[in-house]
N, C-alpha and C positions, 0 to 999 in steps of 0.2 A: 504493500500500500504506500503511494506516493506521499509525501506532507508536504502542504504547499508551505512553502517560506516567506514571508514576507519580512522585506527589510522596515526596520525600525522608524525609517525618517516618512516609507510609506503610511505607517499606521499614524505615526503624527500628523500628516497631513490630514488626513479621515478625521481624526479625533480634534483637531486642533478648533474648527468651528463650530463645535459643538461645545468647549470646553470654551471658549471665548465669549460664547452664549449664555453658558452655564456661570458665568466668573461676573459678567455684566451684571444678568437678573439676581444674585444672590450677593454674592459677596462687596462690587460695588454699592450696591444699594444698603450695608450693612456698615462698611465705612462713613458714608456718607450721614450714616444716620450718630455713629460716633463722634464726626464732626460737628456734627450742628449737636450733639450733645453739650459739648463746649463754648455754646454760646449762648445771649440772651436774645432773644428773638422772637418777635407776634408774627412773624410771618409778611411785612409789610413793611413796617420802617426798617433802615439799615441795622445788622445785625451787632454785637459786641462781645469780645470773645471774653469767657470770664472763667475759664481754665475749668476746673473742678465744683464750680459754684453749685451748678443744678443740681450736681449726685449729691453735695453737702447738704441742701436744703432735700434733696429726697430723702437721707438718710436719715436727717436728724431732725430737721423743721416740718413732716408733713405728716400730719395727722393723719391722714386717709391711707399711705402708702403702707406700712406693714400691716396694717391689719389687712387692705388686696391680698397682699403676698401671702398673709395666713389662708385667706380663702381661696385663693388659688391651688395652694399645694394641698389643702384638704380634699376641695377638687380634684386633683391630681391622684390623688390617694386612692380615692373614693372610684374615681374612673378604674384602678388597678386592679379592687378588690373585689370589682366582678370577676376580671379575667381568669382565675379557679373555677368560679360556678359555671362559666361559658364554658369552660372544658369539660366540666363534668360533666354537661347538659352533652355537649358533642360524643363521649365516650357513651353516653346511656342511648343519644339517638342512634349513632352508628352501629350499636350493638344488639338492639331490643326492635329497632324500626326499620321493613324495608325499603319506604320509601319515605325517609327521612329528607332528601332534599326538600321535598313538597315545605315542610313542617319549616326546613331551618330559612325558605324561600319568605316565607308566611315570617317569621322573626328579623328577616332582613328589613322586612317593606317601611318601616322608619327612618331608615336610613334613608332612602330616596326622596322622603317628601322633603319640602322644601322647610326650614328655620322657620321661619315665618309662620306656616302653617301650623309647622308643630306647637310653636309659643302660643298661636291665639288658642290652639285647642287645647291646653293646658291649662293658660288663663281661665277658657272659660270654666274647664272642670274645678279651678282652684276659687271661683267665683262663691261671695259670700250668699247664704242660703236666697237673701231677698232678690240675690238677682240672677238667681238659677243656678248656682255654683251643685254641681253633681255628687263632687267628694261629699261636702258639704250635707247635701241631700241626704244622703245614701247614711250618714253617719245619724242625720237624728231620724231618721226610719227603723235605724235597729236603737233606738233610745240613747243615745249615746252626743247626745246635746251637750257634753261636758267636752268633749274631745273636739267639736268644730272651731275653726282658725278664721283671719284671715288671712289664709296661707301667705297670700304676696306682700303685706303690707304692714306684718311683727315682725319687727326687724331681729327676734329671737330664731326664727321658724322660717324668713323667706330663703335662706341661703340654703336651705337644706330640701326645701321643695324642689328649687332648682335643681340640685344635684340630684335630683330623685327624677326627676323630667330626662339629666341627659346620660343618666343610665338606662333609662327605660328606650332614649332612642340610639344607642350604639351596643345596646346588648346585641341584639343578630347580628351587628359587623364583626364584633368580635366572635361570637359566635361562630361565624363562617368561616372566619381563619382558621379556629382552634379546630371544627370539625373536617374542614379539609386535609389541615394536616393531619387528623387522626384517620381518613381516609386514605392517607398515601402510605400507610406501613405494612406491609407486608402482612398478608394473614398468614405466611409459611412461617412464622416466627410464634404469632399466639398458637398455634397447630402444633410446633415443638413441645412447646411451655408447656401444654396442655397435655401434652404425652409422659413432660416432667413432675406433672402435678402442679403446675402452676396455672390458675385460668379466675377469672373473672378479675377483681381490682388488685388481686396479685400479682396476675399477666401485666395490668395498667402499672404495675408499680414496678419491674422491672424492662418493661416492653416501651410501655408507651408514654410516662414519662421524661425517660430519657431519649427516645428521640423526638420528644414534642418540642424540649427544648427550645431550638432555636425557631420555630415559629411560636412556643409562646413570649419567648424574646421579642418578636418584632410586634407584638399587640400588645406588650410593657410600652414601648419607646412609642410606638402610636400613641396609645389613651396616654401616655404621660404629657408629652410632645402637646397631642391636642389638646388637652382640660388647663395646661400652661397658656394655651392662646384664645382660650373662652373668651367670647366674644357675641357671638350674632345673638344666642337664646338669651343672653342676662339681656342685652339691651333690646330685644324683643318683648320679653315678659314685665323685666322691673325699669331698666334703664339705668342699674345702679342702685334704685333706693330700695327700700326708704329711706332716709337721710345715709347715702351711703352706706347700708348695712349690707349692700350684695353686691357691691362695685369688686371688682379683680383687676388685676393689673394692667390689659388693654383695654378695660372700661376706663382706669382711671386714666391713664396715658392717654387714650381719646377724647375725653374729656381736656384733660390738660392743654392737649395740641387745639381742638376745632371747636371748643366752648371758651375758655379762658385765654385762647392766643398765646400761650405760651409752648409755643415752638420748641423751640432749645430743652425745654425741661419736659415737655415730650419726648424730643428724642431720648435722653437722657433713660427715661422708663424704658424705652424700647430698646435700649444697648443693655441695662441691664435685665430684660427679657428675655434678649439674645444669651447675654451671657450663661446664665439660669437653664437655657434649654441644652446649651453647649456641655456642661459641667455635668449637671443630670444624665444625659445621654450617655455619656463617657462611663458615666461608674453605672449608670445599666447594663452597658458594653462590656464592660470588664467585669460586672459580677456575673454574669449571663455565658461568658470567654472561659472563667473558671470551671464554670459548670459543667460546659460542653467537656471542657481536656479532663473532668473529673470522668466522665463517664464513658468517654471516649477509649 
């Protein structure tokens, strides 16, 4: 069998406008936003470069800013600690159901509609009883008058309805990853196991966790990745409030940049956004790396 060779300077040339592309939309626009971190700026008068000024006042002068960041990574969190159940859910459809796509298709369909849609339908289930709110409903039907909220508007209870909305709509995405990969392993290995005495969450616990691995690695760095850049459902549903109780870090950054004109300290939030996703990533990588060479 021949192997075609290709010289090096060829492949460069192929990859090189693609990577020039890739350099532009990403990483230009990522300096750029460092730079004007560095300065004081509405977006309109001339700009003024004030060094460290903005992250000083981020870090130390802004009331609204860590506690985003608390709700953020809660978020963050909260998005992660489905991704077990989404597998479990994949191991028991793949094993118990023949025709599980139907089912995991039927769990995807959230994913597809649009933010938007999803927020108003939400809202309106979170609607208090007087103006048809569902949950609402539905709680004082079974007696239970002690337990209705207004979900969106107690700033103790809005931040967690949210979280409750966008796990309800990327359960089936994740889903789909963890059951596809549990679809691509081998059944000549559970058929072994099974002949060793090893079969149902035993087989799972020698079989199929460790080669889920690195696909449930990459629905980590997903929902982490994503619930760090929450955005369209908070300012859908609440916009931030109540008085800031459910703002996140690119609510308050957008805010900052296209409500208060403060540009420069916008960006600021977005660098260290950046940075946050950067960091996280890395030690998902590396704890997710060990694991692999563990079982490997």
């Amino acid at each position: 069998m021949k192997v075609l060779k290709v010289p090096a300077r060829t492949i460069a040339v192929f990859v090189l406008p693609c990577l020039l592309l890739y350099v532009c939309l990403v990483f230009v626009p990522i300096l750029v936003s460092v730079y004007t971190g560095l300065l004081k700026w509405d977006g309109l008068t001339p700009s003024k470069f004030i060094g460290l000024g903005n992250f000083k006042d981020m870090f130390f002068n802004d009331p609204i800013f860590w506690p985003s960041v608390r709700r953020t990574l809660l978020y963050a969190v909260a998005s992660m600690l489905e991704i077990p159940l989404c597998l479990l859910m994949a191991i028991l459809l793949n094993r118990y159901l023949r025709k599980a796509n139907t089912l995991v298709s039927i769990y995807f369909t959230p994913v597809i509609l649009s933010v938007v849609i999803i927020g108003q339908l939400w809202k309106t289930i979170y609607n208090p009883t007087s103006m048809g709110g569902m949950l609402n409903g539905v709680l004082t039907s079974l007696g239970l008058e002690s337990w209705t909220h207004n979900w969106l508007t107690e700033p103790n209870i809005a931040m967690f309805a949210l979280y409750f909305v966008s796990l309800w709509q990327y359960f089936g995405y994740h889903l789909l990853i963890q059951f596809t990969g549990v679809q691509n392993i081998p059944d000549e290995l559970y058929e072994a196991a099974k002949i060793d005495g090893a079969d149902g969450f035993k087989a799972d616990r020698y079989i199929t966790l460790p080669l889920i691995v690195p696909i449930f690695k990459i629905s980590i760095v997903l929902a982490f990745i994503g619930s760090l850049q929450a955005f369209d459902l908070v300012m859908v549903m609440t916009g931030g409030g109540p008085a800031h109780a459910t703002d996140v870090i690119s609510t308050h950054m957008y805010n900052s940049s296209f409500l208060s004109f403060k540009y420069g300290y916008g960006s600021a939030i977005a660098t260290f956004l950046v940075a946050v996703c950067l960091v996280f990533t890395g030690f998902i990588n590396f704890f997710f790396n060990k694991l692999e060479k563990k079982y490997n």
